[in-house]
C-alpha positions as CSV (number, residue, x, y, z in Angstrom):
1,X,13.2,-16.7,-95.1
2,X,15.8,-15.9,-97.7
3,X,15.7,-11.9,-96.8
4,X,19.0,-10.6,-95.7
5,X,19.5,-7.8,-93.0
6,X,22.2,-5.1,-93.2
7,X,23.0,-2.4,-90.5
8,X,24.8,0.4,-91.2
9,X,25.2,1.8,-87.6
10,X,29.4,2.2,-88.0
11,X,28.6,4.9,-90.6
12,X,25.1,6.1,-89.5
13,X,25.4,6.1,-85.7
14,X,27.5,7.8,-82.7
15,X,27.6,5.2,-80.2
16,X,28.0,4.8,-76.4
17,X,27.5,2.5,-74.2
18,X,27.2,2.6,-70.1
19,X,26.3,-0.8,-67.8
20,X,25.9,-2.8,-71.1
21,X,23.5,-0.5,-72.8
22,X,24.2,1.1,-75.9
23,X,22.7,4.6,-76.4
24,X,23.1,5.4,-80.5
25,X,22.2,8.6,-82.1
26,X,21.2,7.7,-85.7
27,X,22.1,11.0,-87.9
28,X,19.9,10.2,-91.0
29,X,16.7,10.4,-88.4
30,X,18.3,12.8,-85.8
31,X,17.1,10.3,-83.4
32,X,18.8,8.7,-79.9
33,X,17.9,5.4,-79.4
34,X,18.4,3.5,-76.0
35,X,19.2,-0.3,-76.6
36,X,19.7,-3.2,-74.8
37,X,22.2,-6.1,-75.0
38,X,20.7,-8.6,-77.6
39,X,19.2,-5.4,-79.4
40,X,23.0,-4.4,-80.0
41,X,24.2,-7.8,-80.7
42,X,21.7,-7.7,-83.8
43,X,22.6,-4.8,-85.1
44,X,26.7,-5.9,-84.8
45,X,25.6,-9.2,-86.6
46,X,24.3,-7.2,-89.2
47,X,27.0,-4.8,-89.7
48,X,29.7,-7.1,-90.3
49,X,28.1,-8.4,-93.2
50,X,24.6,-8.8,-94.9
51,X,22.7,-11.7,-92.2
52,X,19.6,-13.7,-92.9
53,X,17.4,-14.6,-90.2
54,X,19.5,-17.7,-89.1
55,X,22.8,-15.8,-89.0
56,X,21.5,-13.1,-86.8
57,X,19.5,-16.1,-84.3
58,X,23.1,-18.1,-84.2
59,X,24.5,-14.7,-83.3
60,X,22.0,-13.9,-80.5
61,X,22.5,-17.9,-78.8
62,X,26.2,-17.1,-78.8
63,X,25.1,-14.9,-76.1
64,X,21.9,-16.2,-74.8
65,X,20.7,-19.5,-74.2
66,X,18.4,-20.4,-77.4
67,X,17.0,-23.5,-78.7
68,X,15.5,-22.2,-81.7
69,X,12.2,-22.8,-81.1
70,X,8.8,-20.9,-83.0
71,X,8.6,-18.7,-79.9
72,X,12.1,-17.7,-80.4
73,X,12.3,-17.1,-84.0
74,X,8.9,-15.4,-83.2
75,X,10.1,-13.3,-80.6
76,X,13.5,-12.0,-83.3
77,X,10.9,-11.2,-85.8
78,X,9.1,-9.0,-83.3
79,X,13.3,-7.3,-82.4
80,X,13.8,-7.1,-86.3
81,X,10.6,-5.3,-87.4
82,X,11.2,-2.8,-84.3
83,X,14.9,-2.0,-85.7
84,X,13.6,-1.7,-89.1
85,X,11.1,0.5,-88.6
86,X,13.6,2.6,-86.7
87,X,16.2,2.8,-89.4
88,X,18.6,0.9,-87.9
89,X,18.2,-2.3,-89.8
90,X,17.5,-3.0,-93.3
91,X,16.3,-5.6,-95.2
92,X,17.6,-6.8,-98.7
93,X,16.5,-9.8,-101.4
């Protein structure tokens, strides 16, 4: 997978968070979207710098206890498309 991911939720989102939830208001969509922990952690991976799949997995087992394994890398897919189709992610060559 050589696709990168970006977020741009410092400039595109208000942010708060409350018991480890993040609650983010994206302005281009005028949308509020509740997220939890490893959702966030994601989306921070991405924001400090363009990720490829591997970054943003190493960044989720600093926080999580992941092997790696197809279900895992599976399972990100499954978080990635769900923040891309809500504007919070992108993807790049």
């Amino acid at each position: 997978m050589s696709e990168r991911y970006i977020s741009h939720i410092h400039r595109d989102c208000v942010i708060r968070e409350a018991d480890g939830i993040h609650f983010l208001y994206h302005r281009p969509a005028g949308q509020t979207h509740i997220l939890p922990p490893h959702a966030y952690l994601l989306l921070e991976a991405a924001a400090a710098a363009p990720a490829s799949f591997d970054d943003l997995l190493r960044a989720l087992a600093t926080g999580y206890a992941l092997d790696g394994s197809a279900e895992e890398r599976a399972g990100l897919l499954e978080h990635l498309a769900t923040l891309i189709e809500a504007g919070l992610i992108e993807t790049m060559p």
